[in-house]
N, C-alpha and C positions, 0 to 999 in steps of 0.2 A: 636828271638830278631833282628828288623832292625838294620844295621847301624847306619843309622840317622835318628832321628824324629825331622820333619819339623814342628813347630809350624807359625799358618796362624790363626790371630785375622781379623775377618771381622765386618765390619759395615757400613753399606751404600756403598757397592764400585761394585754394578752392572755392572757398566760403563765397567769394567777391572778388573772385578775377574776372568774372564773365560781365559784371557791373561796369568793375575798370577799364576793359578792353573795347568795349560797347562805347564809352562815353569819349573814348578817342577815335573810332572808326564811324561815329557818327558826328564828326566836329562838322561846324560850317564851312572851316578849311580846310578842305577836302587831297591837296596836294602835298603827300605826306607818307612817310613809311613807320611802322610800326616796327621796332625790333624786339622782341620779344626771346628773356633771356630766362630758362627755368634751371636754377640752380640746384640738381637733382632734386626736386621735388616727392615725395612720398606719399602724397594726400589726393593725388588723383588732379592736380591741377594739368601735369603734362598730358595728360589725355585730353582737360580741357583745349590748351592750344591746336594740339593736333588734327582737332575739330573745327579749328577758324577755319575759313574758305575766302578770305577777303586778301587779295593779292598784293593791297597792301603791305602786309604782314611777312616781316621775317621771323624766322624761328629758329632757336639754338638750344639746344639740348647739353645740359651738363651728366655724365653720369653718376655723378657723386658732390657733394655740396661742395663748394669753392670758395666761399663768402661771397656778399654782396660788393666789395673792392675789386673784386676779381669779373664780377659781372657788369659791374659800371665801368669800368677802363675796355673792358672786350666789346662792349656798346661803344662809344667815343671811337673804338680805332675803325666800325664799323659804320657810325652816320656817316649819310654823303649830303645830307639838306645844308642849306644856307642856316638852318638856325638850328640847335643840339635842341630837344625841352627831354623835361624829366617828368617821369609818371608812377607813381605804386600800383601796385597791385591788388590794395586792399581801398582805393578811394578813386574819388568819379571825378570830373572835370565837368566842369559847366561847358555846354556845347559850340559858346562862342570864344572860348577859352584862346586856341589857339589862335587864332584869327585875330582876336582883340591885343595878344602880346608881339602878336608879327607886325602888325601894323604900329604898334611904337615902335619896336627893335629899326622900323622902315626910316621910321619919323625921326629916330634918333642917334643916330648914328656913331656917336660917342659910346654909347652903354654897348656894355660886354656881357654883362649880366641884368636878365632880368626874373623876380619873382612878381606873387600876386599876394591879393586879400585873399581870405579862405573862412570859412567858418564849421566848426565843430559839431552843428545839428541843423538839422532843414530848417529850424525856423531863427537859425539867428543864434545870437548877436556874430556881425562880420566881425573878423581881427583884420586890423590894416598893421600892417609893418612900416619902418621908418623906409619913406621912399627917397631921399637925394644921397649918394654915395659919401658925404658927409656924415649924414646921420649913420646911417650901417655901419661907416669904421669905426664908431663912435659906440652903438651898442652891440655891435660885435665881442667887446670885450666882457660882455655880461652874459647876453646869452646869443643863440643862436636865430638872428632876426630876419631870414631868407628861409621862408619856407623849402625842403629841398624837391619836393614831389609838383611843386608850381612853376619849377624855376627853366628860363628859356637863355640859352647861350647863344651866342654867337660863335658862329663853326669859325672863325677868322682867327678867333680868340685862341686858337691851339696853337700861334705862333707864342704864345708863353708854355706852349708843352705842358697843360691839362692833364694834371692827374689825380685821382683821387689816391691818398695815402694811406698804406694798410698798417699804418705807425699807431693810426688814432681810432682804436677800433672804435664803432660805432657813433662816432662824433665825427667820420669824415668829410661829411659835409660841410660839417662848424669848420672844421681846419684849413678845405678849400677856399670858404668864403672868404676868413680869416685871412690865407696866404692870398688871394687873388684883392684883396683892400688894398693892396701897397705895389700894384700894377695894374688894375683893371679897374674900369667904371661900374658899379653897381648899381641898381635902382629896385624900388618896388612898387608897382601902381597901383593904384586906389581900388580895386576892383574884387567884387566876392567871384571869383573864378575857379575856387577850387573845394569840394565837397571831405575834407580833412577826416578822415575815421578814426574814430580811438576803441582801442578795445583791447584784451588783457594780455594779445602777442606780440603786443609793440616794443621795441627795444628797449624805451625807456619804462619799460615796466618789467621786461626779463633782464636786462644785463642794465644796473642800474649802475652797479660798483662799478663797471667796466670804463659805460659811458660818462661816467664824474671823473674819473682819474684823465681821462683822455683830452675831457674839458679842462681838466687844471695844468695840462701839459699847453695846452692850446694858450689859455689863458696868460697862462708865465711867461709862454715866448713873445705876445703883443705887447707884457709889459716891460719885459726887457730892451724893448723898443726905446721907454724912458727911464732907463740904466739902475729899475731894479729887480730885488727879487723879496720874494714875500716869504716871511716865516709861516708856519702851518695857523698860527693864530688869525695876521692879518689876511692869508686866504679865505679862514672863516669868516670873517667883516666884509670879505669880497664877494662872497656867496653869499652873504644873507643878503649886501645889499643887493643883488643880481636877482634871487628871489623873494626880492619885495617884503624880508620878514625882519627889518627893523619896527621894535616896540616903540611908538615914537612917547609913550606914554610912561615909558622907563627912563627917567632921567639921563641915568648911567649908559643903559643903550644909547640913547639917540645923540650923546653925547661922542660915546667912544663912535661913531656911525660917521658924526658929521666932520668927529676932529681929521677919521680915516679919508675921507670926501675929500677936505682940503688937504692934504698931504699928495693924494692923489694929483691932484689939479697945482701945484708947487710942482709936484718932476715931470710932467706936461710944461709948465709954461717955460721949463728950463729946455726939452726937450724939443717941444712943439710938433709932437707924434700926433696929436687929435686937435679939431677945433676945440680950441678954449671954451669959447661961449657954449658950444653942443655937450661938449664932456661937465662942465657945468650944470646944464640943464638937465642933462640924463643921471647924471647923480642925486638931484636933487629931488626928481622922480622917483627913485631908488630909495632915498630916505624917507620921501614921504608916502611911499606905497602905491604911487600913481603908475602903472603901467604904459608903458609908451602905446 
């Protein structure tokens, strides 16, 4: 039984699959499987796999596209490592990547979940994500604050029966994380481990409409958590403040922004679905444009 079994969903990503695959078969942690999912691909990527030779490396063929739900769940029911991690197809992993989040998962034994730092261009600037599972449940409700492409499971953790849901398309991830905050430990640690690639065939650039609606299905059910529901207006007040686009220089805005804040933080304290003090703190970020 490996270590870790890497789950890698492919689909179209010719471009930089050979980058991606590389940056995991050359990790420091070398005790490891590669499962490797091409969900019919047409760009010539399945030829790339076909072409690996590292024994590591499993390989599944789709003959026709499935979605990426359907290739993450058939990963999952195929890891046999002590620890799940997730990898794209179109970004690199730093070489100590794996090794570096085993050895916490080792150290820590509580966490069920863990992600990493990442950054967007070789030279910087790192994003750190909120790392104590406090904070996460806390901006989870805003945005989606687990990288999914960095993130290392705990194979243990399937005794809550792991699955990603094909309910929320393109926001599956947010939803996992989401649902697994209110039964599993989360963490993210400090560390740039992951080479993040943006470019124009990322979901949140083709199915933008898809992936907001999914977010605000996501979104409504943590709030209903403290027993309410949001008209379409104060959704809009929940998404600007989520992306950080209160005017704080508009009276009216920063006003209608911060009365919504506290309202907010009133059916928490009646509730006590989040830390006070963190959900506090993370709105106050929100209103003044500070990024976690």
């Amino acid at each position: 039984m490996p270590k870790i079994s890497v789950i890698m969903p492919v689909y179209n990503n010719a471009l930089y699959l050979q980058e991606a695959v590389n940056s995991i078969l050359l990790q420091t942690l070398t005790d490891l499987e590669l499962i490797i999912i091409d969900d019919g691909s047409t760009d010539g990527s399945a030829g790339i796999i076909h072409e690996i030779r590292d024994t590591r490396v499993r390989k599944i063929f789709h003959s026709e596209n499935m979605g990426i739900v359907t290739s993450l769940n058939q990963g999952l029911d195929l890891a046999r490592g002590q620890y799940i991690a997730r990898m794209d197809s179109d970004d690199i992993a730093a070489l100590n990547r794996l090794e570096v989040q085993a050895y916490f998962m080792d150290q820590n034994r509580s966490i069920d979940v863990c992600g990493t730092g990442y950054t967007t261009n070789y030279l910087g600037p790192v994003k750190l994500n909120p790392m104590n599972h406090e904070e996460i449940k806390v901006w989870l409700l805003f945005y989606c604050c687990i990288l999914h492409p960095s993130v290392m499971i705990r194979s243990s953790v399937n005794r809550l029966h792991i699955r990603y849901d094909s309910n929320y398309p393109h926001a599956e991830d947010y939803e996992l994380w989401n649902r697994l905050s209110t039964c599993a430990q989360l963490a993210n640690i400090p560390h740039n481990l992951m080479y993040y690639r943006l470019h124009g065939g990322q979901v949140s650039n083709t199915h933008r409409a898809i992936q907001d609606d999914s977010a605000r299905r996501i979104r409504q059910r943590q709030l209903s958590g403290l027993g309410i529901q949001l008209s379409d207006e104060e959704y809009a007040q929940l998404v600007k403040l989520a992306e950080f686009r209160v005017n704080a220089e508009n009276y009216e805005e920063y006003q209608a922004a911060a009365g919504f804040a506290n309202w907010l933080i009133e059916q928490n304290r009646q509730s006590r679905v989040f830390n006070e003090e963190l959900l506090t703190m993370a709105l106050s970020r929100c209103i003044s444009r500070v990024p976690y």
